[in-house]
PATIKOL-487225 format. One record per atom (N, C-alpha, C, O): x, y, z; residue in one letter. Coordinates in Angstrom, 1 decimal, m for minus. Example, Ala and Ser with C-alpha at 12.3 -4.5 7.8 and 13.67 -1.06 7.14 Angstrom:
PATIKOL-487225
<pt east="13.2" north="m5.7" up="7.8" timar="a"/>
<pt east="12.3" north="m4.5" up="7.8" timar="a"/>
<pt east="13.2" north="m3.3" up="7.8" timar="a"/>
<pt east="14.2" north="m3.3" up="8.5" timar="a"/>
<pt east="12.8" north="m2.2" up="7.1" timar="s"/>
<pt east="13.7" north="m1.1" up="7.1" timar="s"/>
<pt east="12.9" north="0.0" up="7.9" timar="s"/>
<pt east="13.4" north="1.1" up="8.0" timar="s"/>
***
This chain:
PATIKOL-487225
<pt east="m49.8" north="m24.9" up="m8.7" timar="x"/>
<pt east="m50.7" north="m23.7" up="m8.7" timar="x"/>
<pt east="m49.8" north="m22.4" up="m8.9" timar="x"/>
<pt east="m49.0" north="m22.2" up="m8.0" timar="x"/>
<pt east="m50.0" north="m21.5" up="m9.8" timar="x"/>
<pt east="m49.9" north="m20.4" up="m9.6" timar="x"/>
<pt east="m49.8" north="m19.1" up="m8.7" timar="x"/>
<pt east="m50.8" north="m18.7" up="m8.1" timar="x"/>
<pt east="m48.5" north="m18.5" up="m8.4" timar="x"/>
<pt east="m49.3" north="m17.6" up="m7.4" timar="x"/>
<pt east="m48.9" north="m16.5" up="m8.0" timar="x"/>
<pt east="m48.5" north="m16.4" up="m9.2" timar="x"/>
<pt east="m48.9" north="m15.5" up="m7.2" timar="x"/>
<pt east="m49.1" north="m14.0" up="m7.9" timar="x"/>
<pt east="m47.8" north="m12.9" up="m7.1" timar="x"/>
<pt east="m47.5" north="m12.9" up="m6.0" timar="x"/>
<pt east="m47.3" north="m12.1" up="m8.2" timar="x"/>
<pt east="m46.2" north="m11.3" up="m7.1" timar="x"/>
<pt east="m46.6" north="m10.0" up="m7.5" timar="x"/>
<pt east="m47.1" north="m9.7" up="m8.6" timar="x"/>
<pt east="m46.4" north="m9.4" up="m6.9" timar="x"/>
<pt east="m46.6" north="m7.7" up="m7.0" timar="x"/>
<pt east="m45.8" north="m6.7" up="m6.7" timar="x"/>
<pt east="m45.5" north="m6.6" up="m5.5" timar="x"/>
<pt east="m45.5" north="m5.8" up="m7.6" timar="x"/>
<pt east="m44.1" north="m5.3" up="m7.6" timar="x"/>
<pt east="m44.7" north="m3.4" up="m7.8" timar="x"/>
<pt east="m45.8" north="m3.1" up="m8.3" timar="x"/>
<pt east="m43.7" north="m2.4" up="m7.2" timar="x"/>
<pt east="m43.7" north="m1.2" up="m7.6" timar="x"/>
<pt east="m42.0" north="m0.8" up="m8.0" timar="x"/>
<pt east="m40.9" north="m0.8" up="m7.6" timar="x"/>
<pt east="m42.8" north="m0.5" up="m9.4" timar="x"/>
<pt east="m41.8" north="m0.3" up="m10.7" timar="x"/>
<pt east="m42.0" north="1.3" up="m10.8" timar="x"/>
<pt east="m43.0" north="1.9" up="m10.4" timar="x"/>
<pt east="m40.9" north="1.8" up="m11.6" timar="x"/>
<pt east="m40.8" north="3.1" up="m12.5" timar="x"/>
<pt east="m41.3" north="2.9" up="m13.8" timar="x"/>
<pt east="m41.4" north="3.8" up="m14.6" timar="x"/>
<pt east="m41.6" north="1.4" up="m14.2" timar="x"/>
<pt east="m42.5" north="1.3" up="m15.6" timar="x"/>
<pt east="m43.9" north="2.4" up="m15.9" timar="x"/>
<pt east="m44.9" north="2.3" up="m15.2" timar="x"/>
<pt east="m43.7" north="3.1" up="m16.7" timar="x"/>
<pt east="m44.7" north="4.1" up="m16.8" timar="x"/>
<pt east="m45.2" north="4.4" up="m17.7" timar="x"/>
<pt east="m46.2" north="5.2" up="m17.7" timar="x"/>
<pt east="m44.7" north="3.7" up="m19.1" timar="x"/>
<pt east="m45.4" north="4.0" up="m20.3" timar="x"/>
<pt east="m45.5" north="2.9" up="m21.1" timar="x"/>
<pt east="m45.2" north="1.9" up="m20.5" timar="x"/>
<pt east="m45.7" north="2.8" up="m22.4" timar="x"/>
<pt east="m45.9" north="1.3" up="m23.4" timar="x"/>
<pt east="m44.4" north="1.7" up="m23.7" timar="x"/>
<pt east="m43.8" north="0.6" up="m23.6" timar="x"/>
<pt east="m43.6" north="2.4" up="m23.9" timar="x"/>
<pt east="m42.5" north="2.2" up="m24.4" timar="x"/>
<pt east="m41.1" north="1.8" up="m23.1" timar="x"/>
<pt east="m39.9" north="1.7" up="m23.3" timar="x"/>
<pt east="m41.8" north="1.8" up="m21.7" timar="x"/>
<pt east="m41.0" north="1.3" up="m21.5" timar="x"/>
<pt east="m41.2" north="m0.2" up="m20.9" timar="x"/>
<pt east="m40.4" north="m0.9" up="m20.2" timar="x"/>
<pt east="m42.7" north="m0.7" up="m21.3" timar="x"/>
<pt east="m43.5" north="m2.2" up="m21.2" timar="x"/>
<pt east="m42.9" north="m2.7" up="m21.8" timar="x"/>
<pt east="m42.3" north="m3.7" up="m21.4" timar="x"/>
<pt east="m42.6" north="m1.9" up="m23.6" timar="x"/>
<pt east="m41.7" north="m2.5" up="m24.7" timar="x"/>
<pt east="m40.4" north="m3.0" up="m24.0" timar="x"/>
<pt east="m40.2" north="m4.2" up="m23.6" timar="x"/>
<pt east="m39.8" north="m2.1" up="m24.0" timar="x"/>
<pt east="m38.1" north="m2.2" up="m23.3" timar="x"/>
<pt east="m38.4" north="m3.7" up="m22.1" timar="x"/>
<pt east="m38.0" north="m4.9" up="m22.3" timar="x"/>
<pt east="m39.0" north="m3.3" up="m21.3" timar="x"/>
<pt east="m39.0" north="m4.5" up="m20.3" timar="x"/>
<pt east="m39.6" north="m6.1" up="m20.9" timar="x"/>
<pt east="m39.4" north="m7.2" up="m20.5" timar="x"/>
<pt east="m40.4" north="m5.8" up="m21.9" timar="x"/>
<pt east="m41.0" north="m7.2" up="m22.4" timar="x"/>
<pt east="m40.0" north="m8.3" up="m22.4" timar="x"/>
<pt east="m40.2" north="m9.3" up="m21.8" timar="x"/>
<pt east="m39.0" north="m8.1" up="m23.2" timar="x"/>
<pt east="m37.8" north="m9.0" up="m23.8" timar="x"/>
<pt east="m37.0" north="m9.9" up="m22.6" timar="x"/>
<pt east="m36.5" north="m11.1" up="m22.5" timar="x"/>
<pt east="m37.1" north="m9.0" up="m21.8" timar="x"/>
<pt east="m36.6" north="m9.6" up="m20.2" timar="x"/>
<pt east="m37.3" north="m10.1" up="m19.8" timar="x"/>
<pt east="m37.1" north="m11.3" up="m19.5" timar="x"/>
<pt east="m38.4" north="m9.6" up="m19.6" timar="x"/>
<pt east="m39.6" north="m10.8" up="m18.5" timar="x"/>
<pt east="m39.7" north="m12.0" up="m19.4" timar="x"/>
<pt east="m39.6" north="m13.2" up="m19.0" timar="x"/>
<pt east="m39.9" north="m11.8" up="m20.3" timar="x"/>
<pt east="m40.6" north="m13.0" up="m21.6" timar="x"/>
<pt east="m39.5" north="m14.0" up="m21.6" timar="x"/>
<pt east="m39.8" north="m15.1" up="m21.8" timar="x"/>
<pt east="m38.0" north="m13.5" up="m21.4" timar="x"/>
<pt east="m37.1" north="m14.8" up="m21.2" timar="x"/>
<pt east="m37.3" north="m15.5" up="m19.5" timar="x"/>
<pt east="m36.7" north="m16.5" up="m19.2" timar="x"/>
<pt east="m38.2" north="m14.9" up="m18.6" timar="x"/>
<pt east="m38.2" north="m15.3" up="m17.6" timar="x"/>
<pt east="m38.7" north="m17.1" up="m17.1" timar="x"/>
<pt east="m39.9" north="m17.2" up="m16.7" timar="x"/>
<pt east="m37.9" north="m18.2" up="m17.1" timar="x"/>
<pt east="m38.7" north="m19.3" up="m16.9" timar="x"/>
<pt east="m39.7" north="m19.1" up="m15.4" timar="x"/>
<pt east="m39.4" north="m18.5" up="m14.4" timar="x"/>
<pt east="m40.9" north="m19.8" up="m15.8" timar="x"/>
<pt east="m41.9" north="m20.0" up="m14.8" timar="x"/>
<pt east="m42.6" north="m18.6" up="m15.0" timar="x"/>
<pt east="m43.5" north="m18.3" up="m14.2" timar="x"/>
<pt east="m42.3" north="m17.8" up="m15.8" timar="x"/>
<pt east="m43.7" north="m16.9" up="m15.5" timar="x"/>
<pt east="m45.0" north="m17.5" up="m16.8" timar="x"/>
<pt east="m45.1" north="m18.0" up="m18.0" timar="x"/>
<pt east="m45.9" north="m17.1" up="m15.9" timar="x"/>
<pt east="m47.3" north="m17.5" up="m16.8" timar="x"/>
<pt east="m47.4" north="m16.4" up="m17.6" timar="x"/>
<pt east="m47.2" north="m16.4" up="m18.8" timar="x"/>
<pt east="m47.9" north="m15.1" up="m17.0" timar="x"/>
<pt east="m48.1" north="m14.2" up="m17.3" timar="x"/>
<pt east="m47.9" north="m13.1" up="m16.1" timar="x"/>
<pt east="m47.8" north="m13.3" up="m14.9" timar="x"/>
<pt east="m47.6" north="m11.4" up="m17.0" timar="x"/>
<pt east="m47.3" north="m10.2" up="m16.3" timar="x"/>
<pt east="m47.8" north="m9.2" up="m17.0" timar="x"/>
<pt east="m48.2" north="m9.3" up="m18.2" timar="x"/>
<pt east="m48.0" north="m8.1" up="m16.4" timar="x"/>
<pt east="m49.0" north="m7.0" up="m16.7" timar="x"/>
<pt east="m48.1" north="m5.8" up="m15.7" timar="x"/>
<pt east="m47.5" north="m6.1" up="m14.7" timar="x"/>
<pt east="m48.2" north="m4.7" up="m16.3" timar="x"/>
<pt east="m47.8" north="m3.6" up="m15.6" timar="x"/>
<pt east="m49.4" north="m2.4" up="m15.6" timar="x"/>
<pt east="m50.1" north="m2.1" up="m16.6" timar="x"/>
<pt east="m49.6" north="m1.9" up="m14.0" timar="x"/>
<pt east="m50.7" north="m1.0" up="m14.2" timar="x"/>
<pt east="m50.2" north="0.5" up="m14.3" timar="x"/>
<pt east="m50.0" north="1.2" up="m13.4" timar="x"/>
<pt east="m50.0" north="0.8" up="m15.5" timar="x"/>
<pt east="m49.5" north="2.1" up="m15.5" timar="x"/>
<pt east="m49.9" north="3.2" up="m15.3" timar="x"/>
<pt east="m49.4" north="4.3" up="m15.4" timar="x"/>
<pt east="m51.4" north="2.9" up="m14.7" timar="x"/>
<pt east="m52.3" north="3.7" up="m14.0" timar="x"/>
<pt east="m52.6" north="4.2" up="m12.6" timar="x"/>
<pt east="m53.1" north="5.1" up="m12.0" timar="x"/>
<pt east="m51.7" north="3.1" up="m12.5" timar="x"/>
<pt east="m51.9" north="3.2" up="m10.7" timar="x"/>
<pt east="m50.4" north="3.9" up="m10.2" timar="x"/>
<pt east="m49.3" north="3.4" up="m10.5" timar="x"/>
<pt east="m50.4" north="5.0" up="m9.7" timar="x"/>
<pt east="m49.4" north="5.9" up="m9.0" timar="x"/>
<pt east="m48.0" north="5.0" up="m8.7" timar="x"/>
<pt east="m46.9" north="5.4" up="m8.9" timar="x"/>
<pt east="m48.2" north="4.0" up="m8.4" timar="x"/>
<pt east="m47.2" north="3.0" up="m8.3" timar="x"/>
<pt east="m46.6" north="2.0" up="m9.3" timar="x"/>
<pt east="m45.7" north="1.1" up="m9.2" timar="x"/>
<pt east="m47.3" north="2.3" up="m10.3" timar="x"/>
<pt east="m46.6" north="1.3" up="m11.7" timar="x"/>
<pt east="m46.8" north="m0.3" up="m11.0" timar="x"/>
<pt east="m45.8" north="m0.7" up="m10.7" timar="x"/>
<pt east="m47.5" north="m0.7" up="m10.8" timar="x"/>
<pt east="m47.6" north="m2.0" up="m10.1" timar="x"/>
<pt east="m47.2" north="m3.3" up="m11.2" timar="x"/>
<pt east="m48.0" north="m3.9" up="m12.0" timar="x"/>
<pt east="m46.0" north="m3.6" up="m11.1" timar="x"/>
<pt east="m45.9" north="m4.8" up="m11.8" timar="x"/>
<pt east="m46.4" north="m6.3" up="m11.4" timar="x"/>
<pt east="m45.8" north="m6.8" up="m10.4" timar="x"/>
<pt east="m47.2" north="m6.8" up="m11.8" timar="x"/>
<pt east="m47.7" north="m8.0" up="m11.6" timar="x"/>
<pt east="m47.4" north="m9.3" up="m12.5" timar="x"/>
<pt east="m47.5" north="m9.3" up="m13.7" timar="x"/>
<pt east="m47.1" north="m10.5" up="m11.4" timar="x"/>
<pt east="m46.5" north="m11.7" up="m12.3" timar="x"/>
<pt east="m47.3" north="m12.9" up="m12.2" timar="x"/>
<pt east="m48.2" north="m12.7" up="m11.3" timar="x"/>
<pt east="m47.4" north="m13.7" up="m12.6" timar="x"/>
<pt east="m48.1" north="m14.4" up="m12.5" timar="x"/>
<pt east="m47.4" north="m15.9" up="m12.9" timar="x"/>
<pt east="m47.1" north="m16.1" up="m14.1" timar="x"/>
<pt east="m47.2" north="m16.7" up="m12.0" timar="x"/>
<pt east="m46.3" north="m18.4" up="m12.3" timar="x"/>
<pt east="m46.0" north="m18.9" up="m10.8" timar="x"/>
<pt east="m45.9" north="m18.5" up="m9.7" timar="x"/>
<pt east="m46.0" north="m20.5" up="m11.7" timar="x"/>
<pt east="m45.8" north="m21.7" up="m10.2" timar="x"/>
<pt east="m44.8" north="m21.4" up="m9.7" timar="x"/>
<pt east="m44.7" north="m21.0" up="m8.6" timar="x"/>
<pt east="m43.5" north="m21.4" up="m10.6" timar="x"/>
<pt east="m42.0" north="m21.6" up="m10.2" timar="x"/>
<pt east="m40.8" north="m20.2" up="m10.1" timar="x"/>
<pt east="m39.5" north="m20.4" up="m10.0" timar="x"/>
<pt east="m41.4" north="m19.1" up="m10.1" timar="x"/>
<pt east="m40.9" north="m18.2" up="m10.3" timar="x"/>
<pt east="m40.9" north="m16.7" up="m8.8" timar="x"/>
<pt east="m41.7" north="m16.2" up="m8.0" timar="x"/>
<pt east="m39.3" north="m16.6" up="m9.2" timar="x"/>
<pt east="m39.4" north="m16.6" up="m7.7" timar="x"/>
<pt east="m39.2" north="m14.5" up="m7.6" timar="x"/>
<pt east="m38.9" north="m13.9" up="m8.6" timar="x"/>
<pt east="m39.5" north="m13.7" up="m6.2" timar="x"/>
<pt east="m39.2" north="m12.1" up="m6.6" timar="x"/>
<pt east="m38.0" north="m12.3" up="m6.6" timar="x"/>
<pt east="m37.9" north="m12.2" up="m7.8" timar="x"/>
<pt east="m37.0" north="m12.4" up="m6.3" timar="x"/>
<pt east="m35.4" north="m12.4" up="m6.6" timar="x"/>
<pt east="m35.1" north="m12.8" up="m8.1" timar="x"/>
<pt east="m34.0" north="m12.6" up="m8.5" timar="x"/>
<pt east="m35.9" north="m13.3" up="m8.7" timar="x"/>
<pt east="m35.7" north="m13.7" up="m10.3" timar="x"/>
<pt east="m36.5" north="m12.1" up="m11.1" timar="x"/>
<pt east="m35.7" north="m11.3" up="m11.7" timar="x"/>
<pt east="m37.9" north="m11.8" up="m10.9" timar="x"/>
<pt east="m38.5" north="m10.6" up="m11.0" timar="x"/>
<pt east="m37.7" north="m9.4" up="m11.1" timar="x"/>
<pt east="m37.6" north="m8.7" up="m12.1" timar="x"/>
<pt east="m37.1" north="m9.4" up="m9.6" timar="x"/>
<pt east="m36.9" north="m8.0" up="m9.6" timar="x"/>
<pt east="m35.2" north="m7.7" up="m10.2" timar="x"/>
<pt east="m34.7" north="m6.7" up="m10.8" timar="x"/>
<pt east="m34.5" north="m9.1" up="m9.8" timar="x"/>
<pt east="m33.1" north="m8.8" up="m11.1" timar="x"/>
<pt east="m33.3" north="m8.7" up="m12.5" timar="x"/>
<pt east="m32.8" north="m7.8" up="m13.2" timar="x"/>
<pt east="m34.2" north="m9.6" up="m13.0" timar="x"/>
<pt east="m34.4" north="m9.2" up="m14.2" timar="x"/>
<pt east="m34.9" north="m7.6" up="m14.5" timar="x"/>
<pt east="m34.4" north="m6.8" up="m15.3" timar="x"/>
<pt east="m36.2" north="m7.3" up="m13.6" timar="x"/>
<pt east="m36.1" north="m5.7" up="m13.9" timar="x"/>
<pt east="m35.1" north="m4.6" up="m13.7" timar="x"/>
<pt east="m35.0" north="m3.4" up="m13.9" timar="x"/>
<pt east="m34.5" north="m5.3" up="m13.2" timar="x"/>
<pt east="m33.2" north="m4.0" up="m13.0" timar="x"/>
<pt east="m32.2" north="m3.8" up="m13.7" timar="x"/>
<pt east="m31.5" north="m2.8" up="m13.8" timar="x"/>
<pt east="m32.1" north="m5.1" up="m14.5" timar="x"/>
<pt east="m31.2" north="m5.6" up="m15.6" timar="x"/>
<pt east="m31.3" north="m4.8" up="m16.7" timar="x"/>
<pt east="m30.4" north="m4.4" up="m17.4" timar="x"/>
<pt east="m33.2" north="m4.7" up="m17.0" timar="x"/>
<pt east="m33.6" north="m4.4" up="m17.9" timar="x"/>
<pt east="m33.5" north="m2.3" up="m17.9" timar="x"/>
<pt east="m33.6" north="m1.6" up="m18.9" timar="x"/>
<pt east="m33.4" north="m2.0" up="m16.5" timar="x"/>
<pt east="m32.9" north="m0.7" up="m16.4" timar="x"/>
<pt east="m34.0" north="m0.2" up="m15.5" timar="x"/>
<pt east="m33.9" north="1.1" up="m15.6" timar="x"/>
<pt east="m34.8" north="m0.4" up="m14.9" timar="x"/>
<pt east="m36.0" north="0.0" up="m14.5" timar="x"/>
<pt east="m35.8" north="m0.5" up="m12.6" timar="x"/>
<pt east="m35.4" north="m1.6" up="m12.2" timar="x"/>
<pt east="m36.3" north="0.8" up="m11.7" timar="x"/>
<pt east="m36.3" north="0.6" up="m10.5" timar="x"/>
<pt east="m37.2" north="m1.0" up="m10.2" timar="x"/>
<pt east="m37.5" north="m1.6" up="m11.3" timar="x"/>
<pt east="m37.5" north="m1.5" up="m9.3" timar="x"/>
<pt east="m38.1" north="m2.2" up="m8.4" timar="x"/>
<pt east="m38.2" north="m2.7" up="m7.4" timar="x"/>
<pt east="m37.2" north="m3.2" up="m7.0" timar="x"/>
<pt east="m39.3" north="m2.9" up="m6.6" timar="x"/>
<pt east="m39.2" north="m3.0" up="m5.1" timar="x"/>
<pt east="m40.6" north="m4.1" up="m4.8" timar="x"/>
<pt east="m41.5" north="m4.1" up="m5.6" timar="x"/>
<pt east="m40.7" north="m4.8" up="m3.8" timar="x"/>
<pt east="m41.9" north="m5.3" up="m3.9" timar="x"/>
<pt east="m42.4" north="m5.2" up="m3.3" timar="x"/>
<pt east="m41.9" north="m5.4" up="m2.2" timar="x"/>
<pt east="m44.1" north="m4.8" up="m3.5" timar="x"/>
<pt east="m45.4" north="m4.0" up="m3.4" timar="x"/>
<pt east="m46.2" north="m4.6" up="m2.1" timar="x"/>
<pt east="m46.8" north="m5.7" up="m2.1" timar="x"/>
<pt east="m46.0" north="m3.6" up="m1.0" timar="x"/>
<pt east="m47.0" north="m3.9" up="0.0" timar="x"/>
<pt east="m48.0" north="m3.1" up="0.4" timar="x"/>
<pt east="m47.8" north="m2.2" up="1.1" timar="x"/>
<pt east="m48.9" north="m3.3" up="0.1" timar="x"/>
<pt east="m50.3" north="m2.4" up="m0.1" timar="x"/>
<pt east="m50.7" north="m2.2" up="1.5" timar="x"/>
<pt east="m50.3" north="m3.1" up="2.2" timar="x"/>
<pt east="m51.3" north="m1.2" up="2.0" timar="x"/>
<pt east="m51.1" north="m0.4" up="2.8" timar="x"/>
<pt east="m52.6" north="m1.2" up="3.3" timar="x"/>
<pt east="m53.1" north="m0.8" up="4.4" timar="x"/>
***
């Protein structure tokens, strides 16, 4: 089963969705990911069985982009 991770990123626009795509997309075990660039916190969301936030959030950092993981208040 799938579960869900949720992250607060400095992702804030399509060009830097672009920039991050290449990274997540080599990520094994993700299903799918979405950034809300609407929401004050850039909320990155992942979605996969096998895939762990220590895999998530190196890869975003790699890719040059803060991250931290999202605990909603």
């Amino acid at each position: 089963m799938a579960k869900e991770l949720k992250f607060k990123t400095n992702i804030n626009c399509g060009g830097c969705i672009k920039s991050v795509s290449g990274f997540l997309n080599d990520v094994n075990g993700i299903d799918s990911w979405e950034v809300d660039t609407d929401n004050p916190n850039k909320i990155l969301t992942v979605k996969g069985a096998s895939v762990t936030s220590k895999e998530i959030m190196d890869t975003v950092y790699e890719a040059g982009f803060d991250i931290e993981e999202y605990q909603p208040s």
